[in-house]
C-alpha positions in Angstrom: 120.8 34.6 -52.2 117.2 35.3 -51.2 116.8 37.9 -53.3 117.6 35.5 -56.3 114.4 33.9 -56.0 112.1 37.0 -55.0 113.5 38.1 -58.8 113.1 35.3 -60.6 109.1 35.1 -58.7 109.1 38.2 -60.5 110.2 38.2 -63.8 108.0 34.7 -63.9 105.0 37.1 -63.0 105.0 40.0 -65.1 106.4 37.6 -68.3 102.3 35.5 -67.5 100.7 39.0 -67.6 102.6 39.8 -70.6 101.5 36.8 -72.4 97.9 36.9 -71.7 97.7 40.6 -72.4 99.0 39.7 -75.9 96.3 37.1 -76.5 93.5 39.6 -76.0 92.1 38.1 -72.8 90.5 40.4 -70.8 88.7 39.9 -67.1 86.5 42.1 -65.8 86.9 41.3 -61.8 83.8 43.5 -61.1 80.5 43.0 -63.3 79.2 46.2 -64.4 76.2 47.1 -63.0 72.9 49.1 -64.2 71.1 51.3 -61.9 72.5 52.6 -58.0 74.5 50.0 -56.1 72.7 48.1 -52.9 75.0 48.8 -50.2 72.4 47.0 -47.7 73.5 43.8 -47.3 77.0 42.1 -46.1 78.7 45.1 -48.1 77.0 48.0 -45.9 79.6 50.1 -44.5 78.7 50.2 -40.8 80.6 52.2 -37.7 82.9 50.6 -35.0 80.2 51.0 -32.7 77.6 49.2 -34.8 79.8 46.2 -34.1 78.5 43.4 -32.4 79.2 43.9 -28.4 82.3 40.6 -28.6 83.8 42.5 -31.4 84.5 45.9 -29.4 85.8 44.1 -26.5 88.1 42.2 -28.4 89.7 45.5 -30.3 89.9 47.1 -27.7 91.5 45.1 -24.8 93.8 43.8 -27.6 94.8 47.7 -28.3 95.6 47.9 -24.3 96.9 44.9 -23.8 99.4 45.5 -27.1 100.2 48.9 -25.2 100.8 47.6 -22.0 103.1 45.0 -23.2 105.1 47.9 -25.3 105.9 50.0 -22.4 106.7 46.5 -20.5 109.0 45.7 -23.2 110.6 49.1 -24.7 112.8 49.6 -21.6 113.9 46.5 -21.8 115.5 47.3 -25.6 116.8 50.2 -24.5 118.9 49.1 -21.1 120.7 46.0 -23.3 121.4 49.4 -25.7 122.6 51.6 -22.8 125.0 48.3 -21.3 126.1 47.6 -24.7 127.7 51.5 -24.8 129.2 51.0 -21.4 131.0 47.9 -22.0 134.9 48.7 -21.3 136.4 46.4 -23.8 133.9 47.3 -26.5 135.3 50.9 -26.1 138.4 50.4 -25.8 138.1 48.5 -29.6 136.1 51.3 -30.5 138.6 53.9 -29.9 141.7 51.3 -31.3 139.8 51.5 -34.4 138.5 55.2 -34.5 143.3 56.0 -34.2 143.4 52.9 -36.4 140.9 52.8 -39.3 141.0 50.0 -42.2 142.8 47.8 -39.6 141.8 44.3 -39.4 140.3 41.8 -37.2 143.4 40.1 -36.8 145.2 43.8 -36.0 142.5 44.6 -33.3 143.1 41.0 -31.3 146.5 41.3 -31.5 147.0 45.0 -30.1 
């Protein structure tokens, strides 16, 4: 059902491009410019370590702090994964339907 809408957001978009393209309209989003380009000002491309002192700290504790919490989290995933392959019942429906496939719902609860 969503992807009803994310199609119809799109045929609505490209059928407004369409139409202005057939009027002539044209936008130039960046203004030419005459002569070499200032890159001195708040579009200067500067180095991680030109930052400001707060900026540094703040990338990189979040970087460890995001790692720490992976490897607090990742074996977490993977014991509900390993407990969800040892589960007795869930294997003894997994072999019913492996001698039994195209059986139903119904057919598994009752055998």
């Amino acid at each position: 059902m969503r992807w009803i809408g994310v199609l119809i957001f799109f045929l609505f978009f490209f059928s407004i491009a369409a139409h202005a393209q057939k009027g002539g309209y044209t936008e130039d989003s960046v203004p030419t410019q005459n002569g070499p380009i200032d890159t001195s000002g708040a579009d200067a491309t500067i180095s991680f370590w030109e930052l400001p002192l707060w900026i540094q700290i703040a990338y990189i504790s979040g970087i460890i702090l995001a790692s720490l919490g992976l490897f607090k989290v990742i074996p977490i995933f993977l014991a509900r994964i390993k407990n969800v392959l040892e589960n007795q019942n869930r294997q003894v429906v997994f072999k019913y339907i492996l001698n039994n496939p195209g059986c139903t719902i119904a057919e598994i609860s009752d055998n």
